[in-house]
C-alpha positions as CSV (number, residue, x, y, z in Angstrom):
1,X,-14.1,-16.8,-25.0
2,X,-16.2,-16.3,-28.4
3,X,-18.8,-14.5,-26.3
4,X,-16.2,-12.5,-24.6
5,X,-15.2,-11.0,-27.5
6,X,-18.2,-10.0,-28.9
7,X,-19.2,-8.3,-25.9
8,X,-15.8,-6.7,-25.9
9,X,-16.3,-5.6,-29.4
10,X,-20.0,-4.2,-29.2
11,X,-19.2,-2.4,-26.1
12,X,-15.9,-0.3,-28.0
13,X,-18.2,0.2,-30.8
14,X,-20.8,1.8,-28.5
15,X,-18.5,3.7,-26.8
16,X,-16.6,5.2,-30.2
17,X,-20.0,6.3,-31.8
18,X,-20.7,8.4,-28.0
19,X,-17.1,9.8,-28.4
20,X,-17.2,10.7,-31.9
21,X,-21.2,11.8,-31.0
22,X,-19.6,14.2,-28.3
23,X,-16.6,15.6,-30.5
24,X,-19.1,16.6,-33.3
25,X,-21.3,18.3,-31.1
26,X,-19.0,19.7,-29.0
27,X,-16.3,20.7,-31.4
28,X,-17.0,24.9,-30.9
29,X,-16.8,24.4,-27.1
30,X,-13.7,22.5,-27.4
31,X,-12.4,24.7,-30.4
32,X,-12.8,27.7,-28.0
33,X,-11.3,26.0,-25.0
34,X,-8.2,25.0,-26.8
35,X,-7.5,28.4,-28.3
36,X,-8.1,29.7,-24.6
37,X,-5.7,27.6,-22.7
38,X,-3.0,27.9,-25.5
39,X,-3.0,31.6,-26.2
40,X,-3.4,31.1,-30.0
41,X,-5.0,34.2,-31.7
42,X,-5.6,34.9,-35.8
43,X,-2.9,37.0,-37.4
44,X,-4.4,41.1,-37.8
45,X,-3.3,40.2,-41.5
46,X,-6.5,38.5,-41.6
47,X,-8.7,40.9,-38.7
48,X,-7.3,43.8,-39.9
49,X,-5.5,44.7,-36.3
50,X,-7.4,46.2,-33.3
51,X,-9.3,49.2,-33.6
52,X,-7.5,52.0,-32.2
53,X,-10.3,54.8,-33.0
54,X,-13.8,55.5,-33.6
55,X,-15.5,57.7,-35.2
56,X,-19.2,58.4,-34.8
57,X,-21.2,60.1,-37.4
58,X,-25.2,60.9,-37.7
59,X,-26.1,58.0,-39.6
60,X,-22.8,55.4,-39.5
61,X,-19.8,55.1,-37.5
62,X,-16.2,54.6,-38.8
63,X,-13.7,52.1,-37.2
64,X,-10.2,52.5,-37.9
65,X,-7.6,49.6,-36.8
66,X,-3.7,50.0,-36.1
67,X,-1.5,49.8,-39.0
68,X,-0.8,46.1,-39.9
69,X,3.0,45.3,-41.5
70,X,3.2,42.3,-39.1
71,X,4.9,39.2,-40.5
72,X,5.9,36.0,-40.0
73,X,9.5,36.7,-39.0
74,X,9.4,40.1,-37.9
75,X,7.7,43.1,-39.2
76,X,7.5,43.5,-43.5
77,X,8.0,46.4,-45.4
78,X,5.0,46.8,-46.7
79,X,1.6,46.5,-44.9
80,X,-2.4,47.9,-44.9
81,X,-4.8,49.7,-42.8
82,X,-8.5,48.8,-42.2
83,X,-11.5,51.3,-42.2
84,X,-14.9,49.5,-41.6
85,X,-17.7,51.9,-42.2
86,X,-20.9,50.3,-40.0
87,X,-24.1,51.4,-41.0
88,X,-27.0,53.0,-38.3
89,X,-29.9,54.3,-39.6
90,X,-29.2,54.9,-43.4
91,X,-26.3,55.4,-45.7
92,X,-25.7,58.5,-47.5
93,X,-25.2,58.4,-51.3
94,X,-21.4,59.0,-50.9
95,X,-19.0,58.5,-48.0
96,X,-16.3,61.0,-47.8
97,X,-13.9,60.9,-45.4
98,X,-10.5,62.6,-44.2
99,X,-8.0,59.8,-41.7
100,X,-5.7,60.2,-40.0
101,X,-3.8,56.8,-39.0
102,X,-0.9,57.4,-37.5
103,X,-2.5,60.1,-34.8
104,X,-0.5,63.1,-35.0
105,X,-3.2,65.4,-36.2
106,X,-2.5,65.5,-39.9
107,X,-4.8,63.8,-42.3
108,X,-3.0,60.9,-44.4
109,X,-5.3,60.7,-47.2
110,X,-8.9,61.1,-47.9
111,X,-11.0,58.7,-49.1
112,X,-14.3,58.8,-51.4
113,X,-16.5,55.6,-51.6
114,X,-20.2,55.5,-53.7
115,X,-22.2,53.3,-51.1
116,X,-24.5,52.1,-54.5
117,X,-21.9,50.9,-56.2
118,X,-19.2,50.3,-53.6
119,X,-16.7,52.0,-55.7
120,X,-14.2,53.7,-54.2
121,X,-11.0,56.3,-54.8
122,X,-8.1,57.1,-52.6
123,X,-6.7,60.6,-52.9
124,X,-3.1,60.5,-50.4
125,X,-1.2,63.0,-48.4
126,X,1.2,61.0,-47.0
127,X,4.0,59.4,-49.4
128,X,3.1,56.0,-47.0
129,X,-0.3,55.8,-48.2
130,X,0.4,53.6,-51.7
131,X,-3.5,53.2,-52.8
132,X,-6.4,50.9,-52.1
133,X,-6.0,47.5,-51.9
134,X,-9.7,46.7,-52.1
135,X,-12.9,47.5,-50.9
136,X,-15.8,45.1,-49.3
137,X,-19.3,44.8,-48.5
138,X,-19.6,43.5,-45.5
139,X,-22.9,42.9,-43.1
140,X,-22.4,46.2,-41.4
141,X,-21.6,48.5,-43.9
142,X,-18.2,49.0,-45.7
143,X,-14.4,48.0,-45.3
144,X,-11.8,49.3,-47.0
145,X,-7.9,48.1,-47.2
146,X,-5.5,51.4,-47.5
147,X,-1.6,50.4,-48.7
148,X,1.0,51.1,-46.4
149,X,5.0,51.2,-47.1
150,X,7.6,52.0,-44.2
């Protein structure tokens, strides 16, 4: 019974160091499996929302997303949009640009960012546009958070 035992017990302990082997070097596959079979995706208030329109200049391209005022219950009153500027070939010294987010043809606000310093200034059109949130350097270039109110 004594050597029964202690086969039993070796054996579990051989098999929980393969299973907790597998589960560490398998935890992005299985990660990404479980997010795929439940349908879980990561809220747009930390993507930024899809991109609904692109913009191609010479030397960088400008992606703007959908408006985000999504909430936990519901939609909020106040939400953001985000501009990623992705660099190409080079960056010019300033990045000036006229958006339009909403897409009925009339620019919102107009934004000027210095790409040394990363500093940038919000000039609006619309009375939804509230200011900049904050800009970022990301790996490709630029990203920009614009204020929104409803």
């Amino acid at each position: 019974m004594g050597r029964f035992k202690s086969i039993l017990g070796y054996t579990s302990a051989v098999l929980t160091f393969f299973i907790v082997l597998a589960t560490f070097l398998g935890l992005n596959y299985f990660s990404a499996k479980l997010v795929s079979v439940t349908g879980i995706k990561v809220s747009p208030r930390f993507t930024g929302g899809e991109v609904v329109k692109i913009v191609d200049h010479k030397t960088y391209t400008t992606l703007i997303h959908r408006p985000v005022f999504d909430g936990i219950i519901g939609e909020r009153k106040d939400g953001f949009i985000q501009i990623i500027w992705e660099r190409r070939d080079g960056w010019p010294q300033v990045i000036e640009e006229k958006i339009d987010y909403n897409g009925d043809n009339v620019e919102d606000f107009f934004i000027h960012i210095e790409t040394k310093t990363g500093k940038a200034m919000l000039t609006a059109y619309n009375p939804s546009v509230t200011g900049i949130e904050q800009t970022y350097v990301i790996k490709t270039g630029y990203a920009a958070r614009i204020l929104l109110k409803r």
